[in-house]
C-alpha positions as CSV (number, residue, x, y, z in Angstrom):
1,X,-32.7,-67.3,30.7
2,X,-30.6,-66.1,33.4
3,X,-31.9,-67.2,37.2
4,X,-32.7,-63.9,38.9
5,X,-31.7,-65.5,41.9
6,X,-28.4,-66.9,41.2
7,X,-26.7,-64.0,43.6
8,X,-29.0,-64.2,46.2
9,X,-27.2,-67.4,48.5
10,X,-23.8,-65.1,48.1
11,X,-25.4,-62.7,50.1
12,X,-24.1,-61.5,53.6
13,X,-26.8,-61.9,56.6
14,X,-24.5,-59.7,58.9
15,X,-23.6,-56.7,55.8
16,X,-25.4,-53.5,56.7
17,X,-27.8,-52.2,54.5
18,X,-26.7,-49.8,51.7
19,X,-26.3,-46.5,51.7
20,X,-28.7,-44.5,49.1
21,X,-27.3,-42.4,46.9
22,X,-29.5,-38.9,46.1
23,X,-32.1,-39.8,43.5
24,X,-32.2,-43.6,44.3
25,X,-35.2,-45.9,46.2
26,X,-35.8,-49.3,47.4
27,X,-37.4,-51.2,44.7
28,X,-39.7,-53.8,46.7
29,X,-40.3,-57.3,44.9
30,X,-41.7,-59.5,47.4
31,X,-41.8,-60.8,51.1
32,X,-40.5,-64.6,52.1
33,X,-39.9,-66.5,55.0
34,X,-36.7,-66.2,57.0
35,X,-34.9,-69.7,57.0
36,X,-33.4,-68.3,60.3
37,X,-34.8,-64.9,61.9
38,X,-32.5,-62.3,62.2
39,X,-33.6,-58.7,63.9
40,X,-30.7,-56.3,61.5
41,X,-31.3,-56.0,57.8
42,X,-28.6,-57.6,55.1
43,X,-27.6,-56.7,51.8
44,X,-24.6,-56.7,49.6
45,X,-23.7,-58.4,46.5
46,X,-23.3,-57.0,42.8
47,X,-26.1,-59.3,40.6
48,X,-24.4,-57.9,37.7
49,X,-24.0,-54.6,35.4
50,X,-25.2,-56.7,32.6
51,X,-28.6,-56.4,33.3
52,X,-29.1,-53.5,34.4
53,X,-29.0,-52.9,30.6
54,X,-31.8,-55.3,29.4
55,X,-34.4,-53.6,32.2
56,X,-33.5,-54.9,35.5
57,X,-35.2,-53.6,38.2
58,X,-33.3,-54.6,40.5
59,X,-30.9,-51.8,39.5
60,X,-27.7,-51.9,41.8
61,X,-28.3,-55.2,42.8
62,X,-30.9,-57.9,43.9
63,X,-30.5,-57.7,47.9
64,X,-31.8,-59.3,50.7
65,X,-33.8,-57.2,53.6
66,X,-34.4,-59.2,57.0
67,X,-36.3,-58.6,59.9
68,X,-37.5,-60.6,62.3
69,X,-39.2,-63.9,60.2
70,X,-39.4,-61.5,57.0
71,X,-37.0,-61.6,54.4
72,X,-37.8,-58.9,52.1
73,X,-36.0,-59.2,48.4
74,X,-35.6,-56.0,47.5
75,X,-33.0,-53.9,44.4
76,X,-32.0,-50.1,44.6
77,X,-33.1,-48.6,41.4
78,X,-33.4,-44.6,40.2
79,X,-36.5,-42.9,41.6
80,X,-36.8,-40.5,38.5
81,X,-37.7,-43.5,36.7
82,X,-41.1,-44.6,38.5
83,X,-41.8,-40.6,39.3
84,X,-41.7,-37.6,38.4
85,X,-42.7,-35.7,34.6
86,X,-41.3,-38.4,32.5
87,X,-42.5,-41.2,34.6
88,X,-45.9,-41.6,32.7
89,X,-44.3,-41.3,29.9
90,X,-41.8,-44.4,31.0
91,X,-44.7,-46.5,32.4
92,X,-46.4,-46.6,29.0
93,X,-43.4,-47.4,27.0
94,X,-43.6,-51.2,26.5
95,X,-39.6,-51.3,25.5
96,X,-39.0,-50.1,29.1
97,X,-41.8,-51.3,31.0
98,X,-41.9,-55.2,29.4
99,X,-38.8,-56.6,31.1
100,X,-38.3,-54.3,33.7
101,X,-42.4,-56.1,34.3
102,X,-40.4,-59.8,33.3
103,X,-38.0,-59.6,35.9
104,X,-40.0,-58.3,38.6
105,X,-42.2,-61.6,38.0
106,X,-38.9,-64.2,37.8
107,X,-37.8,-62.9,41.2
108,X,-41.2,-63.9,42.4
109,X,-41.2,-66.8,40.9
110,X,-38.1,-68.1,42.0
111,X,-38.8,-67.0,45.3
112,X,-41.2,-69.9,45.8
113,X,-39.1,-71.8,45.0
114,X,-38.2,-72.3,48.4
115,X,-40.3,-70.1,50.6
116,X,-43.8,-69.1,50.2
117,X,-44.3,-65.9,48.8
118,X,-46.3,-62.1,49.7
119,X,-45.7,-60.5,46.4
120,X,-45.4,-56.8,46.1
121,X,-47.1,-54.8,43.1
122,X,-44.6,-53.9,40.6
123,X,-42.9,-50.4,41.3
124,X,-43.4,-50.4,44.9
125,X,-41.1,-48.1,46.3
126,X,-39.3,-46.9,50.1
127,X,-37.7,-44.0,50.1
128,X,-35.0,-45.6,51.9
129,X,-34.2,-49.1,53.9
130,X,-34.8,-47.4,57.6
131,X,-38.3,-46.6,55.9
132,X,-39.0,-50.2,54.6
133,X,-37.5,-51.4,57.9
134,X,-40.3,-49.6,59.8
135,X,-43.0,-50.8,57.4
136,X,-42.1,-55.1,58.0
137,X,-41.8,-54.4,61.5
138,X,-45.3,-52.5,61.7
139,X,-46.9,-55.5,60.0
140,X,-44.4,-58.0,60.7
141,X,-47.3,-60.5,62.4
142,X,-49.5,-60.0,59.4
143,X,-47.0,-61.0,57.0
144,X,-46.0,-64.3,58.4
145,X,-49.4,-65.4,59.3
146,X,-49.8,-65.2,55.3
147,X,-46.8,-66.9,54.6
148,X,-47.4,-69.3,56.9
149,X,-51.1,-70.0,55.3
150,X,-49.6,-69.9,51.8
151,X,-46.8,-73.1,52.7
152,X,-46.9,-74.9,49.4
153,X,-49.7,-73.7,47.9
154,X,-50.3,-71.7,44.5
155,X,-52.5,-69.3,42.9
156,X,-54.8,-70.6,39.8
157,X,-57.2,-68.7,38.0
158,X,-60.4,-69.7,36.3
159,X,-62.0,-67.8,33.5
160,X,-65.3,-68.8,31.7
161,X,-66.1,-66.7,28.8
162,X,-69.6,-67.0,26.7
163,X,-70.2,-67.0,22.9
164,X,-73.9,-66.3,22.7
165,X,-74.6,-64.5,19.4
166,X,-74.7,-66.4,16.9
167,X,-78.1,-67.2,15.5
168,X,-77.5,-71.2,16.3
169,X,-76.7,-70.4,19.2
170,X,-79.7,-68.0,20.0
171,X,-81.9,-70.3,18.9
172,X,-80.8,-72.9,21.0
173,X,-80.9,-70.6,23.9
174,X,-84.9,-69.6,23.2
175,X,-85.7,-73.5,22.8
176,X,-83.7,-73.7,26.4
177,X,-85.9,-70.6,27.5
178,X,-89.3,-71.3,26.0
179,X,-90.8,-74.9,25.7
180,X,-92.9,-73.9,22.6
181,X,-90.0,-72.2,21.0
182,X,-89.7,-75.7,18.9
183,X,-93.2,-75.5,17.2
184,X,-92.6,-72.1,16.0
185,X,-92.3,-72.2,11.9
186,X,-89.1,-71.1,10.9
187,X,-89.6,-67.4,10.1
188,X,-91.2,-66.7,12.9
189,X,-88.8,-67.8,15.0
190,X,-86.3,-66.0,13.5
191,X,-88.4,-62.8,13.4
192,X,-88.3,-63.4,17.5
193,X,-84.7,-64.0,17.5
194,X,-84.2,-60.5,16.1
195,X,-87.2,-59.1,18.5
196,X,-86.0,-61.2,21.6
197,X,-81.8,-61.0,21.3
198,X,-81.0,-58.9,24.2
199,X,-83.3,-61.1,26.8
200,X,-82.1,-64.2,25.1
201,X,-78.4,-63.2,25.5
202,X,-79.1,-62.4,29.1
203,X,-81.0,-65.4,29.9
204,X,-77.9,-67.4,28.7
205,X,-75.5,-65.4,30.6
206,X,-77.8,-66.3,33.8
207,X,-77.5,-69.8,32.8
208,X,-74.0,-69.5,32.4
209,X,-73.1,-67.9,35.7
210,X,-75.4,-70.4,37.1
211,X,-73.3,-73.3,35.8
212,X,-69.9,-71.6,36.6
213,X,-70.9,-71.3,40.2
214,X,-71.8,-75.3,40.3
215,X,-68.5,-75.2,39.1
216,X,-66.9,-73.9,41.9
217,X,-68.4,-76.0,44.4
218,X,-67.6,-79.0,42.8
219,X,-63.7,-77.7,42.9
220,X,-64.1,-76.2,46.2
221,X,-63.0,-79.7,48.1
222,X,-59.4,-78.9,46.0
223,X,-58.9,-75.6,47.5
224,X,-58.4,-73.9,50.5
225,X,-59.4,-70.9,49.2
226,X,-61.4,-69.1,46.1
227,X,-62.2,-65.3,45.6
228,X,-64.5,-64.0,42.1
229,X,-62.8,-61.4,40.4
230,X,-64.2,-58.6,38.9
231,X,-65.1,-59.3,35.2
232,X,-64.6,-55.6,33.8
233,X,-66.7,-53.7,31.3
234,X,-68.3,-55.7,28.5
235,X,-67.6,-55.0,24.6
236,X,-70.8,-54.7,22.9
237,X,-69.1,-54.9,20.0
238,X,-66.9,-58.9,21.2
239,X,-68.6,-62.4,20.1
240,X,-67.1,-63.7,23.1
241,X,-67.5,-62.1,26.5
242,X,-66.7,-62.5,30.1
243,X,-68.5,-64.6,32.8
244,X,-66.8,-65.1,35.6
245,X,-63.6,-64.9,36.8
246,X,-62.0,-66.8,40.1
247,X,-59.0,-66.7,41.4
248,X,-58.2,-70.6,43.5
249,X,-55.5,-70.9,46.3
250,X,-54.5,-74.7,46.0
251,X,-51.7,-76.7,47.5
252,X,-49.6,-78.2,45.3
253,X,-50.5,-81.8,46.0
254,X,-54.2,-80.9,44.5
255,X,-52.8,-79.3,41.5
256,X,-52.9,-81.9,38.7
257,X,-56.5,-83.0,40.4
258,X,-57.9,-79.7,39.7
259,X,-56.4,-79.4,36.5
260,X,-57.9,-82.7,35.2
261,X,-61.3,-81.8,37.1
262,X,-61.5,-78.5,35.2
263,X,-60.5,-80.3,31.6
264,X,-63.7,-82.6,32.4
265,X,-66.0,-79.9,33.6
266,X,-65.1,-77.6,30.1
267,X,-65.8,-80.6,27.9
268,X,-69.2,-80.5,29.7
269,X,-69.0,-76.8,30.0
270,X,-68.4,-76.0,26.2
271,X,-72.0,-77.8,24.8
272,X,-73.4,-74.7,26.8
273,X,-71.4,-72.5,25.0
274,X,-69.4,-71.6,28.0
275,X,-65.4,-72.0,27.6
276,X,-63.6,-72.9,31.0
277,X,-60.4,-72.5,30.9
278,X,-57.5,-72.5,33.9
279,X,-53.6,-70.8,33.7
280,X,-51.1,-70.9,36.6
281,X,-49.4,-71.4,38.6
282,X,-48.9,-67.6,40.2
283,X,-47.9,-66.3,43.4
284,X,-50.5,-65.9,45.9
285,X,-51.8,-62.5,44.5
286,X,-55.1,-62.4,45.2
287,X,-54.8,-63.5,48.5
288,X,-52.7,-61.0,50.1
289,X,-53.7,-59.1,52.8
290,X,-54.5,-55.4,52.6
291,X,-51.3,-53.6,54.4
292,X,-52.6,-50.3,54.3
293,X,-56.0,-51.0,55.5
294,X,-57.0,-49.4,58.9
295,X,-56.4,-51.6,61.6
């Protein structure tokens, strides 16, 4: 795999910033640290035609944008391809979208490799450097406070999903529910079973949630910070559904910690019927500050 940053140390801090050409915009992958603050912008250097071919978003070029403590990373791409009548069309074409999607995430991903990291939706767009220019230096304090907070740590996610209902596993539930449940001859309980499936399934997503949140606490001492996500709309017709879903800011030092934590916790976790399970690392993306917000 090529590094998506192997042009980026060629780069000129003193070159002025391109000039657009008509049709083109400033392709915004994500804000870092400056290593040494500079007040102009920067730019120059050709990452190479031969991408451009295999999706890169980057376009003419992955560039460097500073202002102030804020180095934005940045490519000049072809504004007829995020907008416009075909646009759409573009965005829901996996061929083009995938590594166009790829590349965007390398670049941020290499980035922190050696700076902490604001990452920048994919296809966000400036209608020209002056513009972007503007935008850092409106919320230039906001964006290094972040960085600053995010030094050496990582994003981690934490998903528990339920599998509830399966008659076993209903059963066990209503025992769980109802202490008599137990004496109950076998047809009758499973007459209930049929009767009772909806408030069985949601008493076992209560207990679920219940035992994801003690979950949480008990990992809270390895982060610095935690945020639930939004689970989405449940499929009737799925075995397995959603519980919860956190997003964990940890530093690095804690990382194998947590990761051994949570593999102890599922083991626990899955005789409930609950799987716990943890990806990462990501950029900080749940964590970012709202730009746009009113101030």
């Amino acid at each position: 795999m090529r590094d998506p940053m192997r042009d980026v140390a060629s780069l000129s801090c003193c070159a002025p910033a391109p000039v657009l050409e008509s049709g083109e915009a400033v392709c915004l992958f994500a804000f870092a640290l400056s290593a040494e603050p500079h007040h102009g912008p920067s730019g120059g250097g050709d990452p190479g035609g031969d991408d451009l071919a295999g999706g890169d978003p980057a376009g003419r070029g992955l560039l460097l944008h500073r202002i102030g403590s804020v180095t934005a990373l940045v490519g000049i791409v072809s504004l007829a391809d995020y907008c416009g009548a075909g646009a759409e069309r573009r965005l829901a074409d996996l061929a083009w979208l995938a590594p166009r999607a790829r590349r965007h995430a390398e670049i941020v991903a290499q980035t922190m490799q050696w700076s902490p990291v604001f990452p920048a939706p994919f296809g966000t767009l400036y209608k020209s450097f002056d513009n972007l220019t503007a935008f850092i230096q409106r919320h230039h304090a906001t964006i290094v406070g972040f960085l600053r907070t995010v030094v050496d740590k990582e994003e981690w996610e934490l998903r528990a999903d339920g599998q509830f209902d399966s008659p076993e596993t209903l059963d066990q539930l209503a025992c769980a529910a109802r202490p008599e449940w137990r004496d109950l001859p076998k047809g009758v309980r499973y007459m209930r079973l049929c009767r009772d499936r909806s408030a069985l399934l949601d008493f076992g997503r209560v207990e679920a949630t219940a035992l994801v949140s003690d979950l949480i606490k008990e990992l809270q001492p390895l982060t610095d910070a935690f945020r639930q996500h939004d689970n989405g709309q449940r499929m009737e017709s799925s075995a397995t559904e959603s519980i919860a879903r956190y997003a964990l800011l940890v530093a690095k030092t804690n990382a194998a910690t947590l990761c051994e934590s949570v593999r102890e916790v599922a083991l626990v976790a899955s005789r409930r019927h609950v799987a716990i399970t943890l990806s990462g690392p990501w950029a900080p993306f749940s964590f970012r500050p709202d730009l746009n917000a009113p101030t």
